[in-house]
C-alpha positions as CSV (number, residue, x, y, z in Angstrom):
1,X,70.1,149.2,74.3
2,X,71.8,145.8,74.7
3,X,75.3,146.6,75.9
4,X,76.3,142.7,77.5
5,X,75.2,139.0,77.8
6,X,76.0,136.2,79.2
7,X,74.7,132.9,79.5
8,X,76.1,130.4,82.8
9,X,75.2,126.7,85.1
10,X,73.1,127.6,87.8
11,X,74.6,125.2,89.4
12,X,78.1,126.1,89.9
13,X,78.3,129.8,88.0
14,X,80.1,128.6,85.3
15,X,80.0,131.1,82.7
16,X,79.3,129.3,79.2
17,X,79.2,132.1,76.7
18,X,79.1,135.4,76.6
19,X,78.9,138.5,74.3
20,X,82.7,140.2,72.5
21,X,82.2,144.2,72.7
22,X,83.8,146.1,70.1
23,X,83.5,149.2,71.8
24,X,86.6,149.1,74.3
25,X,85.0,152.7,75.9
26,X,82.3,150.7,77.0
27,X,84.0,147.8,78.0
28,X,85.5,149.8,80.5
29,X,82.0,151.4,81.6
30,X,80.5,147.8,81.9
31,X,83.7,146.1,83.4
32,X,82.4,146.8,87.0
33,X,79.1,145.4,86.2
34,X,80.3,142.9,84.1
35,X,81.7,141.6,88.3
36,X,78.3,142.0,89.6
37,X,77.0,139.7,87.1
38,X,79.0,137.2,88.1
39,X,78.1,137.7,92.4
40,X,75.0,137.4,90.8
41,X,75.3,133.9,89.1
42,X,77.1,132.8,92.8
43,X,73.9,134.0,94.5
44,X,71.9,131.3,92.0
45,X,69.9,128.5,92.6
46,X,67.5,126.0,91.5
47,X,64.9,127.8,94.0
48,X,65.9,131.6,92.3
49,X,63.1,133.1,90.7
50,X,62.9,132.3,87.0
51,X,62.5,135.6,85.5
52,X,64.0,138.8,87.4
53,X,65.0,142.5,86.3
54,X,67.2,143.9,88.8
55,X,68.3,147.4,88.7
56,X,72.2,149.0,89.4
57,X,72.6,152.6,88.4
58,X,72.2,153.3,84.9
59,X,71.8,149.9,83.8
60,X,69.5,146.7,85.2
61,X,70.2,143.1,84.7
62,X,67.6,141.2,83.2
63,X,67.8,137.4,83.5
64,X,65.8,134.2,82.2
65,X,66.6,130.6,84.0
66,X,65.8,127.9,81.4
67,X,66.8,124.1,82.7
68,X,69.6,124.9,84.7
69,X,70.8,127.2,82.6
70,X,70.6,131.3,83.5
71,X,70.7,134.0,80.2
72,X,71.7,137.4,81.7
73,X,71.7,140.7,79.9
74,X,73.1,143.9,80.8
75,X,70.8,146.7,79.5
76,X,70.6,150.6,79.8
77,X,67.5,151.8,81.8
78,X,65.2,153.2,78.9
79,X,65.8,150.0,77.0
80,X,62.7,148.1,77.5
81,X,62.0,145.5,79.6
82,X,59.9,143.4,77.1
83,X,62.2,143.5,74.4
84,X,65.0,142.2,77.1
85,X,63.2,139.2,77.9
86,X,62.2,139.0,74.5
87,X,65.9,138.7,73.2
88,X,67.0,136.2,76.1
89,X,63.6,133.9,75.4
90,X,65.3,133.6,71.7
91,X,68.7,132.9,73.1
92,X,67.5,130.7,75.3
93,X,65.9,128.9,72.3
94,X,68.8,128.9,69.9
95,X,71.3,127.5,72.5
96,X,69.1,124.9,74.1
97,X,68.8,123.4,70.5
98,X,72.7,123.8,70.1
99,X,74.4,123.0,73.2
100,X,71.6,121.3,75.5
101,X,72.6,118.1,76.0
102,X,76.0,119.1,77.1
103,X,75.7,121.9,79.9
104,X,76.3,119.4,82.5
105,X,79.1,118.2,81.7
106,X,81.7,118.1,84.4
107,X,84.8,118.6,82.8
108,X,83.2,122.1,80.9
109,X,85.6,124.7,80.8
110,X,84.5,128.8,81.2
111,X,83.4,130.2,78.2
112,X,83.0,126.7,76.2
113,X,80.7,127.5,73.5
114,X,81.9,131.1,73.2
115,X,81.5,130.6,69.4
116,X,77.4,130.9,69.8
117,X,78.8,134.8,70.1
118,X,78.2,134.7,66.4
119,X,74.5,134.1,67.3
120,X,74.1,136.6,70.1
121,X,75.1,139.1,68.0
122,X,73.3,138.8,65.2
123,X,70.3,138.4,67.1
124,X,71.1,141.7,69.4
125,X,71.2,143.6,66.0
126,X,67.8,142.9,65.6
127,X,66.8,144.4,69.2
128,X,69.0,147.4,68.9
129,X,66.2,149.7,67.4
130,X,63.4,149.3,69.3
131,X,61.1,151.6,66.5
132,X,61.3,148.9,63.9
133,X,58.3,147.3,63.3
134,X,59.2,143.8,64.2
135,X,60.1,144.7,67.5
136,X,56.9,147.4,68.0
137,X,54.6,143.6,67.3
138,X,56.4,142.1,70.1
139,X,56.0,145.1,72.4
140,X,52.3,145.1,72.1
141,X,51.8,141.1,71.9
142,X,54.3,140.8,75.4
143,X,53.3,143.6,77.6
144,X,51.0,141.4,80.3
145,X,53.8,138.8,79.9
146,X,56.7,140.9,81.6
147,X,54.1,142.8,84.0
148,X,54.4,140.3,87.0
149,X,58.2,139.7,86.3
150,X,60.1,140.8,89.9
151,X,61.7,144.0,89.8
152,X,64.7,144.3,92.7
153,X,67.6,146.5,93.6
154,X,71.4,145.4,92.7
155,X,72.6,146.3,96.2
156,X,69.6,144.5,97.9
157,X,70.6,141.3,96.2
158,X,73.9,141.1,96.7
159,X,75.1,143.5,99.7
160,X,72.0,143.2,102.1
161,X,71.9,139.4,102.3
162,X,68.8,139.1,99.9
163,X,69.5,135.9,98.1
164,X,67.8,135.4,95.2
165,X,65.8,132.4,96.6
166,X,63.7,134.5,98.7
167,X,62.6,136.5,95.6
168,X,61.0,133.0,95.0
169,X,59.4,132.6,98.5
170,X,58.0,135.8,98.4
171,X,56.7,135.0,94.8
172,X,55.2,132.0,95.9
173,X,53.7,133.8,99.1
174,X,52.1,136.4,96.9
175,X,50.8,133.9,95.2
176,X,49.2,132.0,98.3
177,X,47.9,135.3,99.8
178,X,45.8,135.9,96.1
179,X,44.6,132.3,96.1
180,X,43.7,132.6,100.1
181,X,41.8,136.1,98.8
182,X,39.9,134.4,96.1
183,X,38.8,131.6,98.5
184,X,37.5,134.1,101.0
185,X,35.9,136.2,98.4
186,X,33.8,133.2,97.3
187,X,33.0,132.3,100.9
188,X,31.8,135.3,101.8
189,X,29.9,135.5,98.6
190,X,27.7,132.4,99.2
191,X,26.6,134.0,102.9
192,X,25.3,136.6,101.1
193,X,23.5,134.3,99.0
194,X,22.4,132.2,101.5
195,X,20.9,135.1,104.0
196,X,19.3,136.6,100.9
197,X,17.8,133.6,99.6
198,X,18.1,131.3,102.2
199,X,14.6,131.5,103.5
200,X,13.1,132.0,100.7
201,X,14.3,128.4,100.2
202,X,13.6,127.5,103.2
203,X,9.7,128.5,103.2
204,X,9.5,126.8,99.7
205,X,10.8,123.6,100.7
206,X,8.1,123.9,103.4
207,X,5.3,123.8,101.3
208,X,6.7,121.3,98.9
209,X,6.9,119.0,102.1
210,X,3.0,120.1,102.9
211,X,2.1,119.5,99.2
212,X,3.5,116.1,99.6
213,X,2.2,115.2,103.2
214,X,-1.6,116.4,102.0
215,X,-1.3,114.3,98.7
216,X,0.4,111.1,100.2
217,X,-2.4,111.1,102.9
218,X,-5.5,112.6,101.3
């Protein structure tokens, strides 16, 4: 289930909302990972990946970036990942439309539009039951959606020196290495087409050329 979210600036951190737990036994629980998520919004850039699951124990951190802004949710490990992004794609949404224009303002203070709580809420209701039919339609419509999203270790990130930029570079070098693949494929394709056919093509052009040189001079 959803057990924390927060929404901050990529640019600075700045923590803009963010989810009111009732249940102070969890607080407690998530009050060390609630920390992490905020070395995790210091690691942030504009080069970060986009969409990233990270995993810490018995929980993983699920983020969307959406112009400038990052929506980060704090989820237990059976919780699934498509409903996550799912939930954070609708925030995303809703507080865009709300509070877009002003994100980047300088004189923001933490927590600013902590009253779109009332909206994170409601909506988390809705993802809490992951059986309910609404959310079984958006499992099977968003499965090859979430498949490619990067999957990393908590401690990787933030206590080996990973930054969450080269997430990105290595995204992007996958990405050159498949197009690179593709190119070669189709290369090497077209030799085997041309020693296949080649002189068969080649004997054919021949007697076209002979055809013509007996008609034009005959």
């Amino acid at each position: 289930m959803v057990k924390y979210t927060v929404i901050a600036r990529v640019s600075d951190g700045l923590p803009l909302a963010a989810s009111v737990e009732d249940d102070q036994n969890g607080e407690a629980e998530l009050a060390d990972y609630k920390n992490k998520a905020k070395l995790l919004f210091k690691k942030m850039n504009e080069n970060s990946e986009e969409r990233c699951s990270i995993e810490s124990g018995n929980y993983y951190f699920h983020y969307l970036i959406q112009q400038g802004v990052c929506y980060m949710t704090i989820c237990e490990r059976s919780y699934p990942r498509q409903f996550a992004f799912s939930y954070l794609e609708e925030l995303a949404k809703e507080f865009s439309m709300s509070y877009g224009n002003e994100v980047e303002k300088r004189n923001l203070r933490p927590y600013a539009f902590v009253k779109f709580d009332t909206f994170m809420q409601k909506t988390k209701r809705v993802y809490q039951n992951t059986r309910t039919q609404h959310n079984l339609d958006r499992l099977n419509t968003e499965l090859n959606e979430v498949a490619n999203i990067m999957t990393k270790n908590l401690e990787n990130v933030l206590w080996r020196g990973e930054g969450l930029e080269k997430m990105s570079s290595l995204s992007d070098q996958l990405r050159y290495e498949s197009q690179k693949y593709k190119k070669s494929a189709r290369d090497l394709n077209l030799q085997l087409l041309l020693r296949k056919y080649g002189p068969l093509v080649f004997i054919f052009i021949i007697i076209l050329l002979v055809l013509y040189w007996r008609l034009w001079w005959y």
